[in-house]
C-alpha positions as CSV (number, residue, x, y, z in Angstrom):
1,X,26.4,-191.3,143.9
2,X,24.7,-190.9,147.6
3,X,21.5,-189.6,147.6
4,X,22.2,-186.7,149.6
5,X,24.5,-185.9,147.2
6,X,22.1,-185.8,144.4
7,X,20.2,-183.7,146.6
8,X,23.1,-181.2,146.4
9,X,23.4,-181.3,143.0
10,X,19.8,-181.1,142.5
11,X,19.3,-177.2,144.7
12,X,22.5,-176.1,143.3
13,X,21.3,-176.8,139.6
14,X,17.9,-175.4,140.3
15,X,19.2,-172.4,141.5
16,X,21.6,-171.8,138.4
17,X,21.4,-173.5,134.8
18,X,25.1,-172.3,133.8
19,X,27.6,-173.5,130.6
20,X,30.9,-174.1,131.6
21,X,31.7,-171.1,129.3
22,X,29.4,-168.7,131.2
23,X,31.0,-170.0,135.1
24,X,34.3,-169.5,133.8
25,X,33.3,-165.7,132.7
26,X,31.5,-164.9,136.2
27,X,34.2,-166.2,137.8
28,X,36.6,-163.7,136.1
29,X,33.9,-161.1,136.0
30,X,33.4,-161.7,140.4
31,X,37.3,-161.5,140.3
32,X,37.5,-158.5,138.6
33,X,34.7,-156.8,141.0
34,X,36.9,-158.3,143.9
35,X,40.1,-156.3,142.4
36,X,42.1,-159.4,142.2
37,X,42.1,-160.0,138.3
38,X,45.8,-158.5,137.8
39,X,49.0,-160.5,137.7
40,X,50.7,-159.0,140.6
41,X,47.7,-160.8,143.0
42,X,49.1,-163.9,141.3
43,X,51.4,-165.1,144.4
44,X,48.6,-164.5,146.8
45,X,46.4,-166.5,145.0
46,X,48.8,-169.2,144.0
47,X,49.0,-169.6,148.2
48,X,44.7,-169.9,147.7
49,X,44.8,-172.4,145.5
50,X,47.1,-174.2,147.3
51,X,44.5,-173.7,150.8
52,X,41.7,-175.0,148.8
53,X,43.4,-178.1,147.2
54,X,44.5,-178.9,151.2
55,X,40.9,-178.6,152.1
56,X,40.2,-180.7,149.2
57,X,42.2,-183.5,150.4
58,X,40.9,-182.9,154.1
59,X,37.1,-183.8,152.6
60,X,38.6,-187.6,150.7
61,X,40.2,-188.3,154.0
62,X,37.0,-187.3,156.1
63,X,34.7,-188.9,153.3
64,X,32.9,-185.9,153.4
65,X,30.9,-185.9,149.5
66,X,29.2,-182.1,150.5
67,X,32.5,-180.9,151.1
68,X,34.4,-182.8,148.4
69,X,31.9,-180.7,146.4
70,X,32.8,-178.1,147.4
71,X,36.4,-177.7,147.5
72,X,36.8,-179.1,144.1
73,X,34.2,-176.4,142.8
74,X,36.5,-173.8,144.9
75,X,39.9,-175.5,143.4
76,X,38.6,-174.5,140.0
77,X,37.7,-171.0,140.9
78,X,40.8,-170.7,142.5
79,X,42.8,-171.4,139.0
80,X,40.4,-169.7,136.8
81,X,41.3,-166.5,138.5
82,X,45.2,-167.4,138.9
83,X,45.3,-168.4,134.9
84,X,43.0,-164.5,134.2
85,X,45.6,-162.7,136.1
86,X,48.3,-164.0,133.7
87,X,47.0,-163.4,130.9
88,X,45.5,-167.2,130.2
89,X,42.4,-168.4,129.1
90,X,42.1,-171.5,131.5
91,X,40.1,-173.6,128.6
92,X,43.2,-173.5,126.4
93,X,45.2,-174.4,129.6
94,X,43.2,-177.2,130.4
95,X,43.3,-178.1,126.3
96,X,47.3,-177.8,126.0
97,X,47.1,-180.7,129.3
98,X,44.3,-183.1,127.6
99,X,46.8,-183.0,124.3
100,X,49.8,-183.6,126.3
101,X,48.1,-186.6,128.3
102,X,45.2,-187.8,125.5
103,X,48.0,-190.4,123.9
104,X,49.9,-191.0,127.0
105,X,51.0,-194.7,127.8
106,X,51.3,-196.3,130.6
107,X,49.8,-198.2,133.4
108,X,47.6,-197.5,136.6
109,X,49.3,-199.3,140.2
110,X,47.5,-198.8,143.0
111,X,45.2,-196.5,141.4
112,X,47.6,-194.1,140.0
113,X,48.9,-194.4,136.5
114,X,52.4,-194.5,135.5
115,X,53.4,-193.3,132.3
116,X,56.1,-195.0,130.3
């Protein structure tokens, strides 16, 4: 990791000592404040998820570590919120993929793994 990067991580864990648990619930709690917890904002934030994975994949082509940061934090606010609107608890989401994938085989070309 570069050292400004550590840096980052550093202030931003000074300035909040969350769980995982307790991000995921003021995420949904901010969304609910911000009126777009219900399933028919679920289009509109599908098209946000999609903006902030694009801005994801701007920061690995730029190289850009504060920004990677960033935009996979915002990725993972982006589906908290779209998986609350419909209903879904985005820990069991996230569980039903590691089961699917945990006994996977296959191998990794180019640095992307193939399944079998």
């Amino acid at each position: 990791m570069h050292p400004q990067d550590k840096k980052y991580f550093n202030f931003a864990r000074q300035k909040n000592e969350n769980t995982m648990e307790q991000l995921i619930q003021n995420i949904i709690e901010w969304a609910k404040a911000k009126g777009i917890n219900k399933k028919e904002n679920s289009l509109a934030q599908m098209a946000k998820v999609t903006e902030e994975v694009g801005e994801l994949a701007s920061a690995l082509i730029k190289k850009n570590n504060e920004t990677l940061i960033d935009s996979i934090g915002d990725v993972i606010v982006t589906v908290v919120i779209l998986a609350e609107q419909n209903g879904l608890n985005v820990k069991d989401c996230l569980e039903v993929a590691y089961n699917e994938i945990k006994d996977r085989k296959g191998s990794t070309i180019d640095g992307t793994f193939i399944k079998e």
